[in-house]
N, C-alpha and C positions, 0 to 999 in steps of 0.2 A: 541439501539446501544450505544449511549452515559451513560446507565446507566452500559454496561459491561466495558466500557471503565472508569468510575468510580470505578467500584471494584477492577478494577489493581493497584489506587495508594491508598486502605483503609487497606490495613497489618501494621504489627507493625516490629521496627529496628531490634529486637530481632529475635533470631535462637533457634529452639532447638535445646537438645542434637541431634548429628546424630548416633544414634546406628545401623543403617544396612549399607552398601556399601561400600565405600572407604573414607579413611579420608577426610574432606574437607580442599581443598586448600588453601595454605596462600591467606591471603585478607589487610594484614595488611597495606601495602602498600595504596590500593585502599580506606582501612578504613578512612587512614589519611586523603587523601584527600575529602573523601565527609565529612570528619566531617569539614572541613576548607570551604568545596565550601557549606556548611547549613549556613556563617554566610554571602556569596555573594549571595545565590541566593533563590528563595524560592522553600523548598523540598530539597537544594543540588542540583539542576539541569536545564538545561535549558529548557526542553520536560515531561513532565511528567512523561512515562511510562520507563524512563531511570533510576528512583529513586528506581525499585527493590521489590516495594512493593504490586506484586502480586506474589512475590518469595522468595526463602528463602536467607538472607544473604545479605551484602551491595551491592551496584552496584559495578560492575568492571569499572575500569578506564582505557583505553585502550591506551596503548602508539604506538604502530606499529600496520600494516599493511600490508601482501605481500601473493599474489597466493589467496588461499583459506583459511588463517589462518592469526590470529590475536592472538596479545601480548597483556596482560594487564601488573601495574603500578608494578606489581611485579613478572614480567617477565613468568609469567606462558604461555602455549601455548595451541592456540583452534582451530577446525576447525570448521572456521565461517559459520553458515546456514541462516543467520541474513542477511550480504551483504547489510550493513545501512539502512535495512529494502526494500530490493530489488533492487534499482539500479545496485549496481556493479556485473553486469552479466557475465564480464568479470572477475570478483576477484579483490582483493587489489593491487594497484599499477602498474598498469599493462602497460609493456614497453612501448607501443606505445600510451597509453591516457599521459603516465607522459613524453615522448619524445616528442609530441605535445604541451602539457600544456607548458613545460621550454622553448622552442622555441620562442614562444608568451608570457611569460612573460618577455623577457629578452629586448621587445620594449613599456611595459607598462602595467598596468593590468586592468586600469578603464580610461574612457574616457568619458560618458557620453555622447556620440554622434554615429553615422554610422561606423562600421566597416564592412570590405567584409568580411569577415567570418562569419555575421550574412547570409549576402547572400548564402554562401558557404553551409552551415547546414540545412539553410530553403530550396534550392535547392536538397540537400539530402535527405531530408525527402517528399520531395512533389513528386519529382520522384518516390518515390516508394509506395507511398499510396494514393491510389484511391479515396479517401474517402474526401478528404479534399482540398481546392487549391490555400488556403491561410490564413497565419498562424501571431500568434504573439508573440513574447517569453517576459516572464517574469519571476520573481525569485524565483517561490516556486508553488506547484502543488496547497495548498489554495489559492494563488493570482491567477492562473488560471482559476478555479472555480468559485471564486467570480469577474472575470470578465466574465467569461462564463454566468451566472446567470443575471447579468447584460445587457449584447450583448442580449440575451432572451428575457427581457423585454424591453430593447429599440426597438426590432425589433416586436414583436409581440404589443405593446404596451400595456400590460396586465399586472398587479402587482403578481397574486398568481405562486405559487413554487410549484410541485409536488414529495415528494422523497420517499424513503423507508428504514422503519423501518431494521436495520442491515447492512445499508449504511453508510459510513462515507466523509466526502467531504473536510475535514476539519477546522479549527475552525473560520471561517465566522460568522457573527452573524446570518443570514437568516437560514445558516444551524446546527446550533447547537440548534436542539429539535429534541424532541423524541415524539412517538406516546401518544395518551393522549386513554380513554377509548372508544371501537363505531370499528366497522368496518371502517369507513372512519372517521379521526378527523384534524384537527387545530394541530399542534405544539403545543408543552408545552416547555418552556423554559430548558435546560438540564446544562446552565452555567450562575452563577450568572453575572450580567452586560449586560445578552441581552435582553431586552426591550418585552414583551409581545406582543406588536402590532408589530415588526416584526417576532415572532412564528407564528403570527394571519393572513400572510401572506405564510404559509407554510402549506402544506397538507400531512400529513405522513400514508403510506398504509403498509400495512405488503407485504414483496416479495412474488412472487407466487401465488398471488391469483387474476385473472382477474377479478373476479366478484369485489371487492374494486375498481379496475382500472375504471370499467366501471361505479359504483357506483358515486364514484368520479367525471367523466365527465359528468354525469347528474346532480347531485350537482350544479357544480360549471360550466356550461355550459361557453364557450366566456371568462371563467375568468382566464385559466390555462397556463401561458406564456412558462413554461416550465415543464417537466419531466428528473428527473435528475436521475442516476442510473449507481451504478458499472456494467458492464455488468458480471463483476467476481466478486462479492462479494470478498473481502478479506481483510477487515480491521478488523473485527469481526468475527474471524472463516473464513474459505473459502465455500461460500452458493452458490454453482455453480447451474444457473439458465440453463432450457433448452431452446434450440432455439425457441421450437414453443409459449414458453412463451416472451421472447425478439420479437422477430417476430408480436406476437400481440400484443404486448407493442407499437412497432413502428408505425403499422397498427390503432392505439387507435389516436395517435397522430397525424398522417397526416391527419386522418378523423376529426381532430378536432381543427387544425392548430397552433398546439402546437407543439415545438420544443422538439425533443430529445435529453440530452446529455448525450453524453456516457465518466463517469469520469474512465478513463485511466490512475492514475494517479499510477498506480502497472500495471496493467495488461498491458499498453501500451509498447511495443516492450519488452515484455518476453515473451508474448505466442505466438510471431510472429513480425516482422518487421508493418506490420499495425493492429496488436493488437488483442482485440477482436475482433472490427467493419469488420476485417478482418477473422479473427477465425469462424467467426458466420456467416461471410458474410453480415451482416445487416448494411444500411448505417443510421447512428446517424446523427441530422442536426450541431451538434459544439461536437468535441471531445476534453478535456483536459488531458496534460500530464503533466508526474513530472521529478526528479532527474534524473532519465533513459538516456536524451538525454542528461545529460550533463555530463555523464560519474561519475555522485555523489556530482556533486559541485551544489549549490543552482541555480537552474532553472527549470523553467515551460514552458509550453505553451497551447495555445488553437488555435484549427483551426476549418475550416466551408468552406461553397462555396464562392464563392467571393463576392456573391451579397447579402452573411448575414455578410461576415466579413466588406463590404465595411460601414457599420453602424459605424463602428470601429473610432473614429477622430483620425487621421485629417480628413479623408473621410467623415466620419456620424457624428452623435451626441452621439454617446456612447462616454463616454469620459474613458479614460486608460492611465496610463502613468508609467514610472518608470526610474529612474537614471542607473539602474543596468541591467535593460531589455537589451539581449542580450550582456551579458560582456564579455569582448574578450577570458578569460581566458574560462567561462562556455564554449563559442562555439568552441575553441579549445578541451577542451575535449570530446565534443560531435561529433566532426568532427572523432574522432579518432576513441573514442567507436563504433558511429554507421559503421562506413565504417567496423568494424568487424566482424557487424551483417549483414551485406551485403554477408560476404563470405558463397559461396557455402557451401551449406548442417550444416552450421551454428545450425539455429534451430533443423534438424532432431540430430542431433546428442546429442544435448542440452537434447532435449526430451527424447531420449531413455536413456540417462544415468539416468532423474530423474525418469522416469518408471521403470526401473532396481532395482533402490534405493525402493523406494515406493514399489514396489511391496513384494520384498523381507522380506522389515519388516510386511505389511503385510499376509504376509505367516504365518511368528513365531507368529504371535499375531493369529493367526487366530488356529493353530495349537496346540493352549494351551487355548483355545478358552477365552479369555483375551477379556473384552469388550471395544475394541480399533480401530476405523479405521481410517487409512490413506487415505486423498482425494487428491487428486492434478489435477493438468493440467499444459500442459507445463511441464517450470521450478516450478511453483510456489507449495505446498505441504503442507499439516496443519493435524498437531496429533488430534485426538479427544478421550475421553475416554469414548464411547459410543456403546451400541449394535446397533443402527441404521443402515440401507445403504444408506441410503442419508439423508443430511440437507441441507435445501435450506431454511430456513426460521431463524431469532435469536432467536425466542420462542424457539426452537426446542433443541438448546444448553442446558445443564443441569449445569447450574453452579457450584454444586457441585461437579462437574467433574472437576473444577479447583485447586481441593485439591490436586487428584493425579497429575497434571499436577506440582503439586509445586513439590512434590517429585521427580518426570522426572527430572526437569528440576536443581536441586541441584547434582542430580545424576550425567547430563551429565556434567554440568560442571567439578565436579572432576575427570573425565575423558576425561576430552578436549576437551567438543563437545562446542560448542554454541549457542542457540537458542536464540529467542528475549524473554524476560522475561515475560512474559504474554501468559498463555494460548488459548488465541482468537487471538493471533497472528498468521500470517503465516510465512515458511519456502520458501529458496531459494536455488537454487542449481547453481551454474555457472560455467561456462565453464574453470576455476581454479583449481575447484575437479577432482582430481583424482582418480584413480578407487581405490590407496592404502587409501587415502581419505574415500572415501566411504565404502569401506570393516572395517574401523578402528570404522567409526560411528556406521556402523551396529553392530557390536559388542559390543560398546555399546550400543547404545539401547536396543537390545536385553538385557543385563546384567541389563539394570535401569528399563526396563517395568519386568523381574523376579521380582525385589525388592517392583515395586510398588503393585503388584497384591501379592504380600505375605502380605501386611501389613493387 
């Protein structure tokens, strides 16, 4: 995982000529400033995969926001499928997360203590998901996780990590390693600065394969605190797992007193108000979530039963803590978002338009028989440039299929689409798009997969 997620930022600044499709669009603007933000920051960027360089051309700098589309620094117009990398399910700016937000800014934005609107949001959310019955927010879907992983071993009292290969959890030191050689192996360190002996603590299996699962808990019998796992793959491609495989994931775990967590940290309330764990039906023992509940502004959280959150200090001895946890501004906008996702027929509706979408391109790629499939569930959706029917696994990816994807994806930009600049990225669709939206994508597409299958 983390070695695909390295090849996003090893391209070079340079473009070639574009001799097929449409001219590509002014960038001048955008140029300027990444060359001015190369001498603040390292790469030009704050996040890595925002620097472009699994694509052709500089990054776009994005000045606005609104509905389903988005402005860059030199005013060009997109329709966003990006949606900050999924959260914003409802689209950019959207009346009533930013009529909530200015409401509760205009009494303060940071407090650093108890406000009821954290009440107000964790109330919201516990109502309607079964799964969980007590929760704790903090600022970012990594800091959920690596408290997640933590609450694990405090409560199991066990040191080893269980995760898999084409998972990403994000950049925690425990979790940034990658499979080493063996059916069942130890982490291998995948970022300079994380220490060998906590890879040495991490057990990485390839997806999909019980026999490793089962491998593994004979191994390392008594010693595995936790099993971590997107229930939807989609950090790395979308590697949609089937239930009777999650099913005996979970089954592996209660047999052997090892905690489940299901990192929700995309898939949480877009393929559903309780997520996958609710999708699948499978109950996770601590699920984490990201950006989603707070309508795009930096917040996480992590939940579990009471009697493993109560571990949690001030209650237990897992200790956690943060300035920012619960900030009135995040749970304002999370108050607004979610109460939308609460509205009747919300989801189905959600659904069938990205079916609609998906399917259709689909069709054309199928029809020209183009070795291209579109996956999806839900909202969530990811190009592939493969004859395959299913991938469920990262091996399975053909990296060189990231060439065409560069082409794709210069193509749509010149035609106003947006995608996240990385081929093993996923796509989002939200309740923003419109169908003239959607009919405009398709067409290109359609017009950028012609180009790339001539080259």
């Amino acid at each position: 995982m983390l070695d695909s997620i390295k090849k996003m930022f090893s391209g070079e600044d340079d473009v070639p000529v574009n001799t097929t499709g449409k001219p590509d669009i002014s960038r001048e603007k955008s140029a300027e400033l990444y060359a001015k933000a190369k001498t603040f920051f390292p790469g030009g960027v704050n996040s890595p995969v925002r620097a472009f360089k699994s694509v052709y051309g500089t990054p776009l700098f994005i000045k606005k926001g609104d509905g389903s589309h988005i402005w860059d620094a030199d005013d060009n117009e997109f329709i966003d499928f990006c949606c900050s990398w999924g959260p914003l399910i409802l689209g950019h700016n959207h009346p009533k997360v930013k009529e909530k937000v200015i409401e509760v800014m205009q009494h303060g934005m940071s407090f650093g203590a108890p406000t009821a609107l954290e009440n107000e949001l964790a109330e919201l959310i516990l109502k309607n998901n079964k799964f969980i019955q007590k929760l704790r927010f903090v600022s970012s879907g990594t800091e959920a996780v690596m408290s997640a992983i933590r609450l694990a071993r405090g409560y199991t009292k066990r040191d080893k990590i269980l995760k898999f290969e084409g998972c990403y959890h994000g950049h925690s030191d425990s979790l940034l390693v990658k499979a080493g050689s063996g059916l069942v192996t130890f982490g291998e360190t995948s970022s300079a600065g994380v220490p060998k002996s906590f890879a040495d603590e991490t057990i990485v299996v390839s997806l999909n394969d019980t026999e490793a699962l089962q491998k593994a808990f004979a191994e390392f019998k008594d010693q595995i605190a936790a099993v971590i796992i997107e229930p939807i793959p989609a950090n790395n491609g979308l590697l949609l797992q089937t239930k009777e495989y999650l099913q005996a994931l979970r089954e592996i775990c209660t047999a052997n007193g090892t905690l489940l967590i299901f990192d929700e940290v995309i898939s949480g309330f877009r393929v559903g108000f309780e997520g996958a764990a609710g999708y699948y039906d499978i109950k996770p023992d601590i699920i984490t979530y990201g950006k989603i509940i707070g309508g795009g502004l930096p917040v996480g959280m992590y939940g579990a039963s009471a009697e493993i959150m109560g571990h949690i200090s001030p209650d237990g001895g897992v200790y956690q803590a943060g300035t920012l946890s619960g900030n009135p501004v995040a749970m304002a906008a999370g108050i607004a978002q979610l109460t939308e996702l609460l509205r009747m027929g919300f989801y189905k509706d959600l659904h069938k338009k990205t079916e609609e979408f998906t399917e259709a391109i689909q069709r054309f790629a199928t029809a020209r028989n183009y070795k291209f499939k579109v996956f999806s569930i839900g909202s969530i959706f990811w190009f592939a440039f493969t004859g395959k029917e299913t991938i469920s696994t990262a091996e399975e990816i053909d990296p060189a299929s990231m060439e065409k994807f560069k082409v794709l994806h210069r193509e749509l930009i010149n035609r106003g689409i947006y995608l996240g600049p990385s081929g093993y990225e996923v796509g989002f669709i939200s309740s923003a798009h419109t169908k003239i939206d959607l009919e405009k994508a398709k067409r290109a597409i359609f017009d950028s997969l012609d180009l790339v299958f001539k080259k």
